[in-house]
C-alpha positions in Angstrom: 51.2 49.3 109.7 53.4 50.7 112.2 51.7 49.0 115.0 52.2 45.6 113.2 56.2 46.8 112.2 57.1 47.3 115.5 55.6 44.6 117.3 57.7 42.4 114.8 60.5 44.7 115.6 60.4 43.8 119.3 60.1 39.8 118.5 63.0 40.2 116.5 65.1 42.2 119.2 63.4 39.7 122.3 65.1 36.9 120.3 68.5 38.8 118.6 69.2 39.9 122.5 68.9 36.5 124.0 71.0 34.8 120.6 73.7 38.3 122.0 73.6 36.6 125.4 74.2 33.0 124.7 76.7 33.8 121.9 78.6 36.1 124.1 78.9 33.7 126.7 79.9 30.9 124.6 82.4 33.2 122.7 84.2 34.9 125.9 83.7 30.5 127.7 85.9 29.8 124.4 88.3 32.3 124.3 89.3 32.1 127.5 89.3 28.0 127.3 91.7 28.9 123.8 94.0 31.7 125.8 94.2 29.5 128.9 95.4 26.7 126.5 97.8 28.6 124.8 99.8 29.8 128.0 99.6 26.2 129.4 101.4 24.9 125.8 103.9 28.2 126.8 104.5 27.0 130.3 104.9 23.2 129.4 108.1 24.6 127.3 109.2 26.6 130.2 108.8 23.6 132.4 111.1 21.6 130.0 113.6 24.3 130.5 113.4 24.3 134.3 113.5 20.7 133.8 116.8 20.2 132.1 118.4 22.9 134.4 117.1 21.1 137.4 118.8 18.1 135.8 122.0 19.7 135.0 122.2 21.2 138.8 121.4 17.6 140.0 124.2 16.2 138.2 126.8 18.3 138.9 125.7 18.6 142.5 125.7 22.4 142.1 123.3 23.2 144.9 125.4 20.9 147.1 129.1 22.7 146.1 127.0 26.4 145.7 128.3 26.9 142.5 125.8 28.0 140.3 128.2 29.7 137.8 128.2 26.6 136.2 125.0 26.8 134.9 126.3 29.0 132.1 127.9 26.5 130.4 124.5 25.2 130.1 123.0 28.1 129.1 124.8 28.5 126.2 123.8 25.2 124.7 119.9 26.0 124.8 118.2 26.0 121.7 116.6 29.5 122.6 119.1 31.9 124.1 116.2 34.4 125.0 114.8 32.5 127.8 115.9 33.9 130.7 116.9 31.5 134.2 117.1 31.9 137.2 118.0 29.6 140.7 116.1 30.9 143.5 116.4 29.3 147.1 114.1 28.2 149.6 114.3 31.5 151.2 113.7 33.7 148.4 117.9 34.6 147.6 118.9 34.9 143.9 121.5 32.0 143.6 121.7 32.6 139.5 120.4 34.5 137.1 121.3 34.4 133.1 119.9 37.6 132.1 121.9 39.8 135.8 125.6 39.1 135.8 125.2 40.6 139.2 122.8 38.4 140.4 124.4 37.9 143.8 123.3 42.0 144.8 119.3 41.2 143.3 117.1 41.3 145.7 115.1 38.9 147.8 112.7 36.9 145.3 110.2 34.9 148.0 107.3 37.5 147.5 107.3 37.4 143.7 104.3 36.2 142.5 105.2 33.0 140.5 107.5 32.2 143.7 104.7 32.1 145.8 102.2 29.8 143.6 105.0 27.6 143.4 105.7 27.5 147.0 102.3 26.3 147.5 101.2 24.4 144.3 105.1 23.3 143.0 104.6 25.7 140.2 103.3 29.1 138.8 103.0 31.3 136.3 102.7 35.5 136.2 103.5 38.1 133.3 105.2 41.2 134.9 107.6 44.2 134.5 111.2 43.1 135.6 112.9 46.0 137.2 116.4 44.5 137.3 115.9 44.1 133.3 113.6 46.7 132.3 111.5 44.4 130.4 108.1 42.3 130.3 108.6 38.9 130.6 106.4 35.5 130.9 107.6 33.7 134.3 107.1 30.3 135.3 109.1 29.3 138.7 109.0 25.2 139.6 109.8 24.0 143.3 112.5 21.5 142.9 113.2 20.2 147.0 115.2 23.3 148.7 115.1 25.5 145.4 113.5 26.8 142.6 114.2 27.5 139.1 112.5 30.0 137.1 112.1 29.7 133.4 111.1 33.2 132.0 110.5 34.5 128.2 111.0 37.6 127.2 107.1 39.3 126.7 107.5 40.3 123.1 105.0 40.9 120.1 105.6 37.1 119.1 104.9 35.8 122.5 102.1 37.7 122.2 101.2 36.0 118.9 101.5 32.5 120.7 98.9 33.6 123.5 96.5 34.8 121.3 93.3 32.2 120.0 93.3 31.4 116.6 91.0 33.7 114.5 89.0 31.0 112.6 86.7 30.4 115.8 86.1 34.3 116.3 84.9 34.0 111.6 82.9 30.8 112.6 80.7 33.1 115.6 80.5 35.6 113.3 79.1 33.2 110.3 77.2 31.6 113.0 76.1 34.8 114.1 74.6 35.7 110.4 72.5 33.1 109.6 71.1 32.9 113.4 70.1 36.4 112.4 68.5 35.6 109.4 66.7 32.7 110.9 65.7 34.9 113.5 64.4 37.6 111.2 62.2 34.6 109.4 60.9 33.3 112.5 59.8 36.6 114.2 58.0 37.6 111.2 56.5 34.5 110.9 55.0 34.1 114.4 54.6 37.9 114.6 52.2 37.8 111.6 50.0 34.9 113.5 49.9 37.2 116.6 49.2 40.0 114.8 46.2 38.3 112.9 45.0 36.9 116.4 45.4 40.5 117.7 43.5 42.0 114.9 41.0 39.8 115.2 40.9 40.2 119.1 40.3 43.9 118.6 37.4 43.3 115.8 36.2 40.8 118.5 36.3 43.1 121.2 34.2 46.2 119.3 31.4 43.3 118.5 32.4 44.1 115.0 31.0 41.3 111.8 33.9 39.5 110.7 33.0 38.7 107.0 36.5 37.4 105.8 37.7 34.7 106.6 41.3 35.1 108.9 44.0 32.9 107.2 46.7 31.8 109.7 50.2 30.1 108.7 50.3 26.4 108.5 52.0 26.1 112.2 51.2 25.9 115.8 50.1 29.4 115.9 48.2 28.9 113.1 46.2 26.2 114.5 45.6 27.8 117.7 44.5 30.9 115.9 42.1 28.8 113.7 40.3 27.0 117.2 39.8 30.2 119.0 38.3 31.9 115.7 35.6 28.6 116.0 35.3 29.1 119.1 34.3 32.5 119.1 32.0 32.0 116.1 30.4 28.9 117.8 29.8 31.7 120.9 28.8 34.5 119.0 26.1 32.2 117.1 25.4 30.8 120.8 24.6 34.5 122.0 22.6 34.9 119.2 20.7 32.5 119.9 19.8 32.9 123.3 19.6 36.3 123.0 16.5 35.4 120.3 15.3 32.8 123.1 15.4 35.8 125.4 13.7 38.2 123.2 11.1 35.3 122.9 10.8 34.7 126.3 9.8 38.7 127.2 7.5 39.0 124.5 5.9 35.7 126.3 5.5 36.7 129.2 4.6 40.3 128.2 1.9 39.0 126.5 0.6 36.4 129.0 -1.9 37.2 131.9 -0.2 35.8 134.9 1.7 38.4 136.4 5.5 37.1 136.2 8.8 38.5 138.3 12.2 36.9 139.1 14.7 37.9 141.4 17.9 37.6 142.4 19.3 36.4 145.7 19.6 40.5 146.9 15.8 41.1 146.1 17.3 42.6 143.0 14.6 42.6 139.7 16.2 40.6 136.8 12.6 40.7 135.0 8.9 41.3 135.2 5.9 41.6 133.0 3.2 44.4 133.3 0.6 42.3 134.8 3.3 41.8 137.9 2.6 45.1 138.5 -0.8 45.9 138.0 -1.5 42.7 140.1 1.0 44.3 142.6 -1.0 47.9 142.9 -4.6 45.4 143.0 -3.4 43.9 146.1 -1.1 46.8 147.6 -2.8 49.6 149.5 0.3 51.8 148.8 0.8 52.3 144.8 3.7 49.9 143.3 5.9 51.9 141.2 8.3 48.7 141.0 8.4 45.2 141.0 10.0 45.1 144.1 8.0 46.4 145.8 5.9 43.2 146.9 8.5 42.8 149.5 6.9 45.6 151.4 3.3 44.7 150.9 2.0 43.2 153.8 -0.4 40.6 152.2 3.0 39.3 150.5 4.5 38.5 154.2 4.2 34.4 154.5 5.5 34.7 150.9 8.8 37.0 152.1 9.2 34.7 155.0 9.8 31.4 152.7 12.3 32.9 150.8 14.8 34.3 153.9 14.2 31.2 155.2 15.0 29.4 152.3 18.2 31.5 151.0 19.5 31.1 154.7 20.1 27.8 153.7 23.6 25.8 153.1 22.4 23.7 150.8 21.4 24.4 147.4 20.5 21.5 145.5 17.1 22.4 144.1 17.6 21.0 140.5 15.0 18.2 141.3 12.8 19.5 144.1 12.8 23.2 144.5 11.1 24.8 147.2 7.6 26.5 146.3 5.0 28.1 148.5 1.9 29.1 147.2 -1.0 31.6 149.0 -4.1 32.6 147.8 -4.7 36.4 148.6 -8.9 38.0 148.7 -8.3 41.9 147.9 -11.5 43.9 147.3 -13.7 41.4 145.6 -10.7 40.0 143.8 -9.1 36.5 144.5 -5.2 36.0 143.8 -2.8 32.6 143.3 0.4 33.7 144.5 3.5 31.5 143.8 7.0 31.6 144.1 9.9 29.1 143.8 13.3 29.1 144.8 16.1 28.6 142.2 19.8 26.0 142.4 21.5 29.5 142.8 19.0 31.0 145.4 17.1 33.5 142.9 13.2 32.9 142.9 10.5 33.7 140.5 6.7 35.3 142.1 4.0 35.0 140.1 0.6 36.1 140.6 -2.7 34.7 138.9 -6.0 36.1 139.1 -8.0 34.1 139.8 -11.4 36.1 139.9 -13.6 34.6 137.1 -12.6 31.1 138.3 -13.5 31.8 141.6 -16.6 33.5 140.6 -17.5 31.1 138.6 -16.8 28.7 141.0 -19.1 30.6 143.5 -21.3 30.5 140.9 -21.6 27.0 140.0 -21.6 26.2 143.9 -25.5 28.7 143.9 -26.2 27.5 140.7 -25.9 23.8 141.7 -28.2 25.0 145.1 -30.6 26.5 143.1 -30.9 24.0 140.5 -31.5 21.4 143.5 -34.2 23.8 144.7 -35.7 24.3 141.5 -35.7 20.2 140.9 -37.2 19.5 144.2 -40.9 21.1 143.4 -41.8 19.5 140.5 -40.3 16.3 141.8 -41.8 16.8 145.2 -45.3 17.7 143.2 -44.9 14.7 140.9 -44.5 12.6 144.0 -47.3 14.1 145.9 -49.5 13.8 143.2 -48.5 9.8 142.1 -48.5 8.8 145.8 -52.4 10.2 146.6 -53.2 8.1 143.3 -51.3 5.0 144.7 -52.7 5.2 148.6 -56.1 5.9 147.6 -57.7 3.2 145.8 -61.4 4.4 146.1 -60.3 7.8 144.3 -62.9 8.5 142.3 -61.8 8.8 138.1 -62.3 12.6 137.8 -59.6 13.1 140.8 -57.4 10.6 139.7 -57.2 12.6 136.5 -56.4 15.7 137.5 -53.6 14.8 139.6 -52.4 13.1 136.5 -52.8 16.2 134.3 -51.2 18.4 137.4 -48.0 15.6 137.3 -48.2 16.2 133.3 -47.9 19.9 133.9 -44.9 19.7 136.6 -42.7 16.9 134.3 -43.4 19.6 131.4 -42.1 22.5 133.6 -39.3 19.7 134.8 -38.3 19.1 130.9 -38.4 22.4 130.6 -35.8 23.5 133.4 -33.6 20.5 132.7 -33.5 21.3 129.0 -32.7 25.4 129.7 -29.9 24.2 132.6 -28.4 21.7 129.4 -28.5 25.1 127.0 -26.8 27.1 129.1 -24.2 24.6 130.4 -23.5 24.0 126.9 -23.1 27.9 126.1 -20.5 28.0 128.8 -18.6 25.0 129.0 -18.8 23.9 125.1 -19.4 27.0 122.7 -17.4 25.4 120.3 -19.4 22.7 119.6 -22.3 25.1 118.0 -22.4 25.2 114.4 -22.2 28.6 112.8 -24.4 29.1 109.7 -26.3 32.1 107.9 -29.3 32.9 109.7 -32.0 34.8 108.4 -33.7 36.7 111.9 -36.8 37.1 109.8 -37.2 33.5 109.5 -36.3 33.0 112.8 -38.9 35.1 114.0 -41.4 33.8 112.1 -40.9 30.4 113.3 -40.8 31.8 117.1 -44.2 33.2 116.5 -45.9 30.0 114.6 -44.7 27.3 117.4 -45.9 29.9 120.5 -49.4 30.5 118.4 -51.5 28.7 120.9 -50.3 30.5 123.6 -50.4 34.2 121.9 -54.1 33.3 121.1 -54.2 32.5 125.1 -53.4 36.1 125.6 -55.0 38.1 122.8 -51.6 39.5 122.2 -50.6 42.0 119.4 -46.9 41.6 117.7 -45.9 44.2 115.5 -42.3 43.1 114.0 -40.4 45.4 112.3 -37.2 43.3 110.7 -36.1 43.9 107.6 -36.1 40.6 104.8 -32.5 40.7 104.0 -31.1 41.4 107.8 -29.1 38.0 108.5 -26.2 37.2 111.0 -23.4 34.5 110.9 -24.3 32.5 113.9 -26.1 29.4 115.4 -29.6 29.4 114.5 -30.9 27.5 117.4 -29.1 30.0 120.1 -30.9 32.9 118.0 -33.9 31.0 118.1 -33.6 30.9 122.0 -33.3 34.2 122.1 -36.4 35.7 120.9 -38.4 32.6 122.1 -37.1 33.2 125.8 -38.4 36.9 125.1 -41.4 36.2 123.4 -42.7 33.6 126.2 -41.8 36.1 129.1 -43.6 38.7 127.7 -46.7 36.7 127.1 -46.2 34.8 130.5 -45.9 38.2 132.5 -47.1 41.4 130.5 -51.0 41.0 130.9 -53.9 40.0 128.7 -53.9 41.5 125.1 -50.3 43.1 125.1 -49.2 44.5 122.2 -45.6 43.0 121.5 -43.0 45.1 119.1 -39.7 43.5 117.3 -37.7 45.8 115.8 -34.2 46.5 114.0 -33.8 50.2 114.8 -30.0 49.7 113.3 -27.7 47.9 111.4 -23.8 48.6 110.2 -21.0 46.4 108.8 -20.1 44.4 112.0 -23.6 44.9 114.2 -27.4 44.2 113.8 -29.3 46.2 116.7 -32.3 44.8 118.0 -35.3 45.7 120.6 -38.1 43.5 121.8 -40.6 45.3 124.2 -44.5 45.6 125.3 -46.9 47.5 127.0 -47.2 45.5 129.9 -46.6 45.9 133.6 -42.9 46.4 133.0 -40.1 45.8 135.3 -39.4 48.2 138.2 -35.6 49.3 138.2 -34.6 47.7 141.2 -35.1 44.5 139.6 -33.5 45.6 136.3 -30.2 44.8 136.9 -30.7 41.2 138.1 -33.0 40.0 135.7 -30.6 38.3 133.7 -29.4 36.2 136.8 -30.1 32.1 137.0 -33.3 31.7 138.6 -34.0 35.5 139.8 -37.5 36.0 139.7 -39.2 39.4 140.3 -42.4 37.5 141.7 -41.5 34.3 142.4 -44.5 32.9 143.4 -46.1 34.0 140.5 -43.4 32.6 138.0 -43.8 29.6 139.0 -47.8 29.2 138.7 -47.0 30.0 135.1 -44.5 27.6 134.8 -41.5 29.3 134.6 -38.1 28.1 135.3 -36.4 30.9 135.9 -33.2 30.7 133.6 -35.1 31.9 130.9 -33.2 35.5 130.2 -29.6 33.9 131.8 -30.2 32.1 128.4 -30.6 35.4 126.5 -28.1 36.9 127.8 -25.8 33.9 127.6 -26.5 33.4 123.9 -26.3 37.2 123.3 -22.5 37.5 124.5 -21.9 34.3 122.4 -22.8 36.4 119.0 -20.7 38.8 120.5 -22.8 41.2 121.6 -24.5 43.3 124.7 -28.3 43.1 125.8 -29.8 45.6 128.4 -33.4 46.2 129.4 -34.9 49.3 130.8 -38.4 50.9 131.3 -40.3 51.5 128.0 -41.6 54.6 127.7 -45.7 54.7 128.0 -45.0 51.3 130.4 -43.7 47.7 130.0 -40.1 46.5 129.4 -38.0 47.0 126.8 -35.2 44.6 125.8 -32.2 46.4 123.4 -29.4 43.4 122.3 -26.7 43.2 119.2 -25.9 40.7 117.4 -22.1 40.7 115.7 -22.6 39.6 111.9 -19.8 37.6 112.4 -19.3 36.1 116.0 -15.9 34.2 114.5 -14.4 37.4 113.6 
């Protein structure tokens, strides 16, 4: 309150000392105008006195005869006997003087004030102490040819009086004066409570503080003003919010994505980065990255540190429709890397890092894949083709031959039916997962139905399968991918374990979210050095014998492929007492 008292206080005096100013000037312009009036009014009656005497002098051609004794005669008849005269020559000699009868032994008059104004302007006026008289008087001396004649009054309280400005302009100021200083008072309050509001609310503004009432202004000027920048703040403060939600958004995005993410400012300065920046950063650096900044030391990052000082160098910076990008693609231990940056309109830039890895992997991977199905497609065709042409040039082959070159083409468009069909399964697995349909699926059943359709050829063998899965055990899944899997198993053990094998299935465990699973047999096993590439498209351990017995080689890719779809892990090692032994999981619920 005493903040808001005194700042009205200082308005007030601000405007009361300019009002003192002008009304003081006008007041002291007036009075002196008034006073200056008055004593031209007395002088104009002194000048009709000089006048007449001048006259009477004139007409009696008293200067002429140099007998200015005359002029008491005329004296005497003046209406006011207390003005004083006096004839004055040229030279400054008293030649009369009403008020001296020994006027002839005054002294010499030419250096009295009102002699010299009139010697140079015809006329003047001075109020003085007369010596000869002892007394004050008002003179006024006129230049009349070769003398003067001075008119003077006696300097009394009523002349006085006369000189003085009328009192009713000094009571009009002060009325004036009054209601200027009531106005004054209103107005200052007034705009003081507008600027004290704005102030107020400057201050709440300033802390950050929530302004929850509304700030009522006067209806003027101020008012509005006050009113504009109050929406204006509110429309910036709900501005700030927002962007400062975007922002929040915008971190949390790119926390959460997995391309590594930095931008800078035009002094290499961080204004943000992600985590992945700099785990990206310490993949490709041989020196540990403690900040984001780092990269501009890393020497794999030099082509990338080039573009931008050559870009910053730059005049020009219109990059609103074409910035400048360069992008480099970095191979660090086994690990490839997209590396981009762009240079912003005010010469910041933005570095990003990708890994790349599985894509390139995969790439790699399709490229040996692609090789490998080619190879894999060329024997049976080349066998079909070898067979059909012997038929076709030899017309004399006798039936029995012709046959069995038809029975071996048979066998090789089976084994290429068979290796189209497994490269379709796991193609799909990979490149369109989504399109299986998930359903219960009882593994019992599944079994069973493995076991029934590859009858004929576990009579081939003689072999034994023990299965050891419990009725009730089921998994959400797809049923044919499941199917795969133990039919992929089951053929490679009877393809590769030996006559009469004995074949086990079992569930050794189960919990809420897993079903564990092994599938092994006595056979001639796998040695170890092979045990960790099994699982590859188209490894084979013996490949000359895998292919007599028709296999194509993506057989346990397909496991493992349709293993990893349910979510879960498959190994093999060396069973103990001989053969291999498969152990896999299946998640009850690969969705989940």
């Amino acid at each position: 309150m005493i903040g808001k008292t005194s700042y009205r206080r200082k308005l007030f005096i601000y405007f009361f000392i300019v009002f003192i100013v002008f009304t003081a000037a006008i007041t002291a312009f007036q009075y002196n105008r008034e006073k200056q009036y008055k004593a031209k009014e007395l002088e104009r009656v002194l000048e009709s006195y000089t006048d007449i005497i001048n006259s009477f002098i004139q007409y009696n051609n008293i200067y002429e005869r140099n007998n200015f004794s005359e002029l008491d005669s005329i004296i005497k008849i003046l209406p006011y006997q207390d003005i004083r005269i006096t004839a004055i020559d040229y030279n400054g000699e008293v030649l009369f003087d009403s008020f001296y009868a020994d006027y002839w032994e005054m002294e010499n008059h030419e250096n009295r004030p009102e002699i010299q104004s009139a010697l140079f302007d015809d006329e003047g006026a001075n109020i003085r102490f007369s010596e000869s008289t002892n007394q004050d008087f008002y003179y006024y001396a006129k230049l009349y040819d070769d003398y003067f004649v001075r008119a003077a009054m006696v300097y009394s309280m009523s002349a006085r009086e006369f000189l003085q400005t009328e009192s009713v302009f000094i009571y009009f100021i002060v009325l004036i004066f009054i209601i200027t200083t009531g106005v004054l008072l209103y107005v200052s309050d007034k705009v003081g409570k507008s600027i004290l509001k704005l102030k107020d609310f400057a201050i709440q503004a300033g802390r950050n503080e929530i302004i929850e009432k509304p700030v009522k202004f006067p209806e003027n000027e101020l008012g509005t003003i006050g009113k504009q920048i109050i929406n204006i703040y509110n429309n910036l403060k709900k501005t700030n919010s927002e962007l400062h939600n975007e922002k929040e958004k915008l971190i949390h995005h790119l926390q959460m994505v997995q391309e590594g993410i930095a931008i800078f400012s035009k002094d290499d300065e961080k204004i943000l980065a992600n985590n992945h920046f700099i785990q990206y950063l310490n993949l490709i650096s041989d020196i540990p990255a403690i900040t984001a900044d780092h990269f501009l030391k890393v020497k794999e990052f030099k082509p990338v540190n080039d573009f931008i000082k050559t870009q910053t160098k730059k005049a020009e910076t219109s990059y609103m429709k074409n910035p400048p990008v360069k992008k480099l693609s970095i191979e660090k231990n086994k690990r490839f890397f997209e590396i981009q940056c762009i240079i912003f309109q005010d010469k910041s830039y933005e570095v990003s890092i990708n890994d790349v890895t599985k894509a390139e992997k995969r790439k790699i991977l399709k490229q040996q894949m692609t090789s490998n199905i080619a190879h894999e497609l060329r024997t049976p065709v080349s066998s079909i083709k070898g067979y059909l042409e012997t038929i076709l040039n030899n017309q004399n082959l006798p039936p029995d031959k012709q046959k069995s070159f038809i029975e071996k083409a048979a066998i090789q468009t089976e084994r290429l039916s068979d290796l189209i069909h497994d490269i379709s399964m796991l193609t799909k697995i990979e490149e369109s997962a989504n399109l299986f349909e998930i359903e219960t699926v009882n593994i019992n059943s599944v079994i069973s139905d493995v076991i029934e359709n590859l009858q004929s050829s576990i009579q081939d063998v003689k072999a034994k399968i023990e299965c050891n899965i419990r009725k009730d055990t089921k998994v959400n899944g797809n049923k044919a991918l499941i199917y795969s899997i133990f039919q992929n198993l089951l053929e490679n053990s009877l393809k590769y374990a030996g006559e009469k094998p004995t074949i086990h299935i079992n569930e050794y465990l189960s919990d809420d979210n897993y079903a564990y699973f092994s599938f092994s047999d006595n056979g001639v096993g796998i040695e170890e050095e092979h045990q960790s590439r099994i699982f590859e498209r188209f490894y084979r351990v013996d490949k000359g014998r895998a292919r007599n017995n028709g296999g194509t080689g993506l057989g346990l890719a397909i496991v493992k492929n349709a293993v990893q779809f349910h979510k879960g892990n498959v190994s093999v090692k060396t069973r103990k007492g001989g053969g291999a032994e498969f152990l896999f999981s299946l998640n009850k619920d690969p969705a989940a």
